[in-house]
Residue, then its C-alpha position, 0 to 999 in steps of 0.5 A: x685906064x680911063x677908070x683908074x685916071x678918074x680915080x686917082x684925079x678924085x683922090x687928088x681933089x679929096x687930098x686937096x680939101x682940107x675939110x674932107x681929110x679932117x673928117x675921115x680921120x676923125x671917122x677912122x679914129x672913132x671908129x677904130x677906137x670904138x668899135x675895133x678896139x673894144x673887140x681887138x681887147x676881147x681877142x687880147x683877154x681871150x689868148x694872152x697870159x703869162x707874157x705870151x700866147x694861150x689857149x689856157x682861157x678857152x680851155x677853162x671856159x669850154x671846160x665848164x658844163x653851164x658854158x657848153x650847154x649855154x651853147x648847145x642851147x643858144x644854137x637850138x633856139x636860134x635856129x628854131x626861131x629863124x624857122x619860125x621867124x621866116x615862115x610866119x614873116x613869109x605867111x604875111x608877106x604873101x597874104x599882103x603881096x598875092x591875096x585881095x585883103x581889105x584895108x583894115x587887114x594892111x592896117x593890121x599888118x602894119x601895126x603888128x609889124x610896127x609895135x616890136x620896133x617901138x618898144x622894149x626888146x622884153x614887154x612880149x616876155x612880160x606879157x608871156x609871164x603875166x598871161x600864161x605864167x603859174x600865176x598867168x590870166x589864161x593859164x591859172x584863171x580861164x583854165x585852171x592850170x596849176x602847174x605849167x611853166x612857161x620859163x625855158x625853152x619854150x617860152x625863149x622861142x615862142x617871145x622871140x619869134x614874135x618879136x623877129x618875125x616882123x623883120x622876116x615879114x618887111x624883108x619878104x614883102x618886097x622881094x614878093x613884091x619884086x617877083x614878075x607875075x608873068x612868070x607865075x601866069x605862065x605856069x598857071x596858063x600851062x595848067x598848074x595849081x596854085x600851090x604847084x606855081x608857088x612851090x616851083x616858080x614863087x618859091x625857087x624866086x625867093x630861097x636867096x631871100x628866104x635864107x637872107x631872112x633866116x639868116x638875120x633873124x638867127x643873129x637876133x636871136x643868139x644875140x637877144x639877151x633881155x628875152x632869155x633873161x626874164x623868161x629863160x629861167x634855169x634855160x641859159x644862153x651864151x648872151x645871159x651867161x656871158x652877163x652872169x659871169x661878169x656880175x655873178x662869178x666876176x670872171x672878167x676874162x672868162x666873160x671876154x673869151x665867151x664873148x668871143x666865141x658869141x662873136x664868132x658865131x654871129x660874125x659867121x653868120x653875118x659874112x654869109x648873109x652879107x657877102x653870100x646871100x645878099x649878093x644872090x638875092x639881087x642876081x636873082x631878082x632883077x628890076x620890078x614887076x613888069x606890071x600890077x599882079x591879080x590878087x587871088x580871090x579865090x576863098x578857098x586859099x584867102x580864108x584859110x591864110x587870112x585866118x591864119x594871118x588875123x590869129x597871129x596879129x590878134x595874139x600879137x596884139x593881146x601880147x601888147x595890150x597885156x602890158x597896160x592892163x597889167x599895170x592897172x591891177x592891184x596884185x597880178x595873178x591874185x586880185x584882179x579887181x579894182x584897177x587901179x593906177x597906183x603903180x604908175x604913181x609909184x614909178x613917179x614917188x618911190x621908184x624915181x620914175x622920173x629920173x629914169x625917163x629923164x636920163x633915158x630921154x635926155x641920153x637917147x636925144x644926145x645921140x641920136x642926132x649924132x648917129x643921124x649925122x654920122x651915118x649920114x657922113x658915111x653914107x656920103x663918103x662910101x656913096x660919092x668919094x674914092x680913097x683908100x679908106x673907104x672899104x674899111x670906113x663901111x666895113x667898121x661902120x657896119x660891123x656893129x650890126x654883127x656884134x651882140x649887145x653883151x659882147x660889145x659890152x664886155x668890150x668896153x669894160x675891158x678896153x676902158x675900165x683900165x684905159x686904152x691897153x691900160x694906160x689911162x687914156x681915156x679911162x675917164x669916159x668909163x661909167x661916165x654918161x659919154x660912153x652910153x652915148x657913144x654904145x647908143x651911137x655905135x649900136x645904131x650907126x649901121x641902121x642908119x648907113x644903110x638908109x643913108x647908102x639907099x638915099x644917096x644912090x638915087x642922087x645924080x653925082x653932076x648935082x654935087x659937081x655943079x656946086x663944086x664948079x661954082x666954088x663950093x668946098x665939101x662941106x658946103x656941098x654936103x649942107x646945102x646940096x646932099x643933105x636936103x636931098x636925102x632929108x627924109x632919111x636923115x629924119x628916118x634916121x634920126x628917129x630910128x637911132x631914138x627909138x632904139x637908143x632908148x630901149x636898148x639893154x643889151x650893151x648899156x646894161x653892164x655899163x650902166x651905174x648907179x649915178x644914171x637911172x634907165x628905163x630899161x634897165x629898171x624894167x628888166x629890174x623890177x621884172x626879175x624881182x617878180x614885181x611885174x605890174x612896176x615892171x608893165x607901168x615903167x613899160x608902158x609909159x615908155x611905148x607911148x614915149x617912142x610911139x609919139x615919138x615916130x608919130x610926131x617925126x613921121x608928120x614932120x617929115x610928111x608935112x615938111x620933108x624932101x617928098x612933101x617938096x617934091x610933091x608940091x613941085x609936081 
């Protein structure tokens, strides 16, 4: 009773604050209209024809041999990577978490954990091309094969699991981290081996976790599009069939109804890893280690997995590093000698270098701070304030994570190349540089939501409450009160939402047109047109545009955000 009286007497409050009301209609209209909309069209396209209701679309597309093996292949590849992802991701996390490494080892597992989300979703498969292609440095020169391809099955999963698997590793470390070590002491007390305390105490702790990780890491993978369309070859999948068949076949309504058996597929998985196995996870892990763990030292066991660890991260590496050199060779895969930096004066004289790193640039800076503060107001609403609708605000806002690149793209062809439902209204965005922006904010909310939902519930709700007794209203209160509290991840935030903006490809790649010039887009270009070292030097510029970009925003929110104040305060 008392619960359901606090309730509607905080409805109350919020219905008499004007500037509240204002901004949760302007969210569920953003919201509606730029995330719901596009998926609701998809679902129009997909089963309405001839005044009424059909399945003829789906028909017609399941009917085709090249669509039902594009998903026979994309759920082979999604589930192999998921595997691979997790094992690799759980190797590290246990390494970092149980074994005495050194410090260079932590700093190694940090920089391999940092480098897939600082740069473009395909440098990996470049490198894969340019080291162990028909014409690779490994394959062809140090040993002597001729007549391998690294294109197809293979050569998908093997980029993708690198890619991934840093996301499995950061997911595990801290359920790891979170495990009692009591627990394992005990059993070890009662004489169990080492293997026999992690396959029945470590291992049992861990499943809800372990399948969170499969989990997200298969949506990634059905979901990639870049990856499958550089080195895929013939090898289709749901998301490069769904490009081909808007720019190839220009079937637009054919494209609409893959489009949503795709998202069909990863809104499943998403529902389970979300409402399903995150909610096990915490029942199973409660609260923190009780105290520090011992570290096994025992060489024995440290060898063999460092060994491991070091091969992965040095290979990891040399992936990386492939894409600098092979910007500094003449002709890849025939001259080696001399380097020299040619390419990356084209990019700048003949391949309009500029202007694509300029739009890139100047797009990804309009909406990242835009994607910071909304994530930030969401995060707010969810987290402090009672309404009706509230559920729908985090649901929409976190949908996104659950809708590929590609099919949020089709989306908007169809929902805004005739206007909404084809009446006009505001068909004036499309091919304009407001709807990049608005994919850029869309694409990156739920990250920053996420943040923003962990920061807010740290916060005790009687500091907001003594600035509302002092006669603050609500947006007050969150300028001057919650939004320097939860600085750091609103800094976070923001970098993050640059980060990916700029290298994003997925959803911008059929939207994009002639009149705006994106790096990613002229890497994936120049990539299919064989011409790999333009492709290396658009690249690397680009990491070290995003790399000095998380470097600059870390010391800025080291040196002058909330932690900084607080340590200074203790």
């Amino acid at each position: 009773m008392a619960k359901s009286q606090s309730a509607a007497l905080d409805r109350k409050k919020l219905m008499a604050d004007p500037v509240m009301v204002t901004t949760i209609v302007v969210l569920i209209t953003f919201l509606t209209l730029f995330i719901l909309y596009p998926l609701a069209i998809l679902l129009v396209d997909s089963f309405y024809g001839d005044g009424g209701f059909t399945l003829d679309v789906f028909k017609r597309v399941l009917g085709m041999i090249t669509f039902r093996t594009a998903i026979t292949n994309t759920l082979k590849v999604g589930f192999l990577v998921g595997i691979l992802s997790t094992f690799i991701g759980l190797l590290f996390a246990y390494v970092e978490v149980y074994v005495k490494v050194g410090r260079g080892v932590g700093g190694l597992f940090k920089m391999v954990s940092m480098l897939p989300v600082v740069s473009p979703p395909f440098v990996l498969s470049l490198s894969m091309i340019m080291l162990f292609g028909k014409a690779g440095l490994i394959t062809r020169f140090l040993l002597g094969i001729y007549d391998n391809s690294v294109y197809g099955f293979w050569g998908i999963v093997i980029v993708q699991t690198l890619t991934f698997f840093p996301v499995c590793y950061m997911m595990l470390k801290g359920l790891l981290k979170n495990i009692d070590p009591s627990l394992e002491e005990a059993a070890r007390d009662m004489g169990a081996g080492r293997f026999k305390v992690f396959a029945s105490v470590t291992l049992p702790l861990m499943l809800p976790g372990l399948g969170n990780a499969f989990l997200v890491t298969f949506i990634e993978s059905i979901a990639d599009f870049a990856n499958p369309m550089i080195i895929g070859g013939s090898y289709d999948t749901l998301a490069t069939t769904i490009y081909l068949q808007i720019t190839g076949a220009y079937d637009k309504v054919g494209a609409a109804a893959m489009a949503v058996v795709l998202l069909s597929i990863t809104l499943l998985m998403f529902a389970v890893q979300k409402y399903y196995l995150e909610t096990k996870t915490a029942a199973t892990l409660t609260g923190k280690a009780s105290r520090g763990r011992m570290l096994i030292a025992d060489k024995s066991v440290t060898i063999p997995l460092k060994s491991m660890c070091a091969l992965a991260a040095a290979f990891v590496i040399l992936m990386y590093i492939c894409v600098p050199i092979g910007a500094l060779f003449p002709t890849w895969g025939y001259k080696f000698t001399p380097l020299t930096f040619k390419w990356f004066n084209l990019v700048f004289t003949r391949y309009h270098g500029f202007e694509a790193f300029r739009d890139s640039f100047l797009l990804s800076l309009v909406s990242a701070p835009v994607t910071a503060l909304l994530s930030m107001i969401i995060s707010y609403l969810v987290v402090k304030k009672r309404f009706r609708a509230k559920g729908f605000i985090e649901a929409v806002s976190m949908l996104a994570m659950a809708v590929p690149g590609t099919v949020l793209g089709v989306g908007y062809i169809r929902g805004y190349s005739g206007g909404i439902f084809h009446s006009g209204f505001l068909q004036g965005i499309y091919g304009t540089a407001l709807i990049l922006i608005i994919v850029f904010v869309v694409r990156s909310l739920p990250t920053g939501t996420r943040s923003g939902i962990s920061a807010l519930r740290q916060i005790d709700k009687s500091i907001e409450e003594s600035a509302y007794d002092m006669g603050a209203d609500s947006f007050r209160v969150f300028m001057t009160v919650t939004l320097p509290l939860i600085k750091d991840s609103f800094l976070s935030g923001l970098v993050t939402a640059f980060v990916r903006s700029i290298t994003a490809i997925s959803a911008i790649i059929l939207l994009v047109t002639p009149q705006f010039l994106l790096i990613t887009v002229q890497i994936n270009e120049f990539a299919e047109k064989g011409s790999y070292s333009v492709a290396c030097a658009f690249a690397t510029i680009l990491i070290l545009i995003t790399y000095g970009s998380v470097l600059l925003m870390n010391l800025f929110i080291k040196h002058f955000g909330t932690s900084k104040q607080i340590k200074e305060a203790a």
